[in-house]
C-alpha positions as CSV (number, residue, x, y, z in Angstrom):
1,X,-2.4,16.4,21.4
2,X,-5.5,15.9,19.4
3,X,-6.3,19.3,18.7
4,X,-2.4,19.8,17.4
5,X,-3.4,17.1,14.8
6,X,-7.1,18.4,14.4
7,X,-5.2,21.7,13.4
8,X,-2.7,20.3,10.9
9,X,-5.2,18.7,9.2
10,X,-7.4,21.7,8.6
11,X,-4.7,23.6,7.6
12,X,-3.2,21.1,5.2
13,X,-6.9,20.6,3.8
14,X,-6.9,25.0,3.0
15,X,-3.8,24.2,1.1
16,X,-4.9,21.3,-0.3
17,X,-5.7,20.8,-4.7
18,X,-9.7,21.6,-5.9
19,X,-9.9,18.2,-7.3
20,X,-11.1,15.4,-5.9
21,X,-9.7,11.9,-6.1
22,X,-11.3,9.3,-7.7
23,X,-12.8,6.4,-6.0
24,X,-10.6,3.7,-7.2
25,X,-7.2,6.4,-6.0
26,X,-9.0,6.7,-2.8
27,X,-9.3,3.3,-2.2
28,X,-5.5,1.8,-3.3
29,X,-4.2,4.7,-1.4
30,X,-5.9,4.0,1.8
31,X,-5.3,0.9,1.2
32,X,-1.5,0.8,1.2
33,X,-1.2,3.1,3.7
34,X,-3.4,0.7,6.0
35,X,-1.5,-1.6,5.1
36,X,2.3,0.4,5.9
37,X,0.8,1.1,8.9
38,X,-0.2,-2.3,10.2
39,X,3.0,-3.4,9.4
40,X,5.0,-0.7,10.5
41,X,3.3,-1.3,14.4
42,X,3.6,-5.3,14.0
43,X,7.6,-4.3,12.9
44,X,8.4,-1.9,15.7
45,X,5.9,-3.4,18.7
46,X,8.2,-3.2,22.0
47,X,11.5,-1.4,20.0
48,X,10.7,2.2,20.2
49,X,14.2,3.4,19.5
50,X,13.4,1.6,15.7
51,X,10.4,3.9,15.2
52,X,11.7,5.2,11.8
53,X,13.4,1.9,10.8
54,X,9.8,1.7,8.5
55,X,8.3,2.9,4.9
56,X,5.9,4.9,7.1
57,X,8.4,5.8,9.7
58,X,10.9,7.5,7.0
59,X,7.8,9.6,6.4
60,X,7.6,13.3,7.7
61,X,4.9,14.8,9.9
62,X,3.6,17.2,7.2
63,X,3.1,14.1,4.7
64,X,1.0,12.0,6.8
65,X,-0.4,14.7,8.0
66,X,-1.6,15.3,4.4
67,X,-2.8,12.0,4.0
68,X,-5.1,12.1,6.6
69,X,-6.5,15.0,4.7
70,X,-6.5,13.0,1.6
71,X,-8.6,10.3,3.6
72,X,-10.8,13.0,4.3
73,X,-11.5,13.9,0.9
74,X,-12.3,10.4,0.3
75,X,-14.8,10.4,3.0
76,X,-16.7,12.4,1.0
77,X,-16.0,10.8,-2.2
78,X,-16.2,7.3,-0.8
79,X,-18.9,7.5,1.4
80,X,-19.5,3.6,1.8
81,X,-16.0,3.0,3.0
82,X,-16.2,5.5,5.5
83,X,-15.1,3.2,8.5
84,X,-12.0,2.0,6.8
85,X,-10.9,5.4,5.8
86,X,-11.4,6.4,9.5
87,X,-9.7,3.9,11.0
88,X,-7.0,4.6,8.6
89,X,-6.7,8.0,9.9
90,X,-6.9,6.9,13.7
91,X,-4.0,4.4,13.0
92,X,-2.0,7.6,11.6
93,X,-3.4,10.0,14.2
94,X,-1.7,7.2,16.9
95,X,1.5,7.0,14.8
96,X,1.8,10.9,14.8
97,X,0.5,11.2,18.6
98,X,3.4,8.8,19.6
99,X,6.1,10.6,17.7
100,X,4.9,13.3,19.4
101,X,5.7,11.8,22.7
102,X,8.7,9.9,22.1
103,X,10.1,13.8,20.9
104,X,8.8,15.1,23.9
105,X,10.4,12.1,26.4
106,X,13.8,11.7,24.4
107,X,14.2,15.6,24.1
108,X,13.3,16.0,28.0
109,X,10.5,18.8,26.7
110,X,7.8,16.5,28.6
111,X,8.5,18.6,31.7
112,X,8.3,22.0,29.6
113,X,4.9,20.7,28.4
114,X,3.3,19.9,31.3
115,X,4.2,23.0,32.8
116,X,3.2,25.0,29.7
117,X,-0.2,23.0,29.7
118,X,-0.7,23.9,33.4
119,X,0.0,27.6,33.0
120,X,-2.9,27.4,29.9
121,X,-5.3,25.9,32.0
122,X,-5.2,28.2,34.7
123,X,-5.1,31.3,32.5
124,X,-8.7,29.7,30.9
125,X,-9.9,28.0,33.9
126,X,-12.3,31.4,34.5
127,X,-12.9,32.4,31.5
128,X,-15.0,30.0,30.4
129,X,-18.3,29.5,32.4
130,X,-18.2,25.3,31.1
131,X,-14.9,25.2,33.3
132,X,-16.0,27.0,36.5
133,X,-19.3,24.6,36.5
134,X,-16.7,21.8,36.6
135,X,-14.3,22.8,39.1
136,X,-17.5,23.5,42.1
137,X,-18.6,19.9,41.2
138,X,-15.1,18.5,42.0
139,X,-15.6,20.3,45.4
């Protein structure tokens, strides 16, 4: 599920403007969207039903998505906050991860996956030499 994310956001970031933010944009935007966050999991902590009952819940995948792209850019720009800009992506990456799942569970498409993700493996498992070394260790 990672990788899904790892692949939005480097597509969002070919798409995304030439200039970068400034340090003061980078650090209020982070900023509130910390802070939407931490109050978005303190709001909805044990009611996952009321997932999008939230200022950050109402917002679409492809938006946060972008933000994480934007807190990327500020990475660069913002180099000393670096750990608060990361964690701020982590705490989206784990709202986005369980959207993911609670569409997967509530659509019944967990099964689907699974199987899906099984069939992958197997198709892969000897192609890549990393993968054959692993399975004669487990034996």
């Amino acid at each position: 599920m990672r990788y899904v994310i790892i692949a939005f956001l480097m597509a969002s970031s070919l798409f995304a403007q030439d200039a970068k933010p400034s340090v003061a944009k980078c650090q209020a935007d982070a900023k509130l969207l910390d802070e939407q966050l931490a109050g978005h999991w303190r709001e909805v902590e044990g009611r996952e039903d009321d997932q999008f009952s939230t200022t950050v819940g109402q917002l679409p995948s492809n938006i946060l998505v972008s933000d994480e792209g934007e807190l990327i850019e500020c990475v660069g720009v913002d180099p000393a906050r670096r750990d608060f800009y990361v964690a701020t992506m982590r705490r989206t990456d784990s709202l986005l991860n369980y959207r993911f799942m609670y569409f997967l569970l509530n659509t019944g498409q967990m099964r689907d996956f699974a199987e899906w993700e099984t069939s992958k493996q197997k198709q892969q498992r000897d192609t890549f030499p990393n993968l054959q070394k692993l399975k004669a260790e487990k034996q």
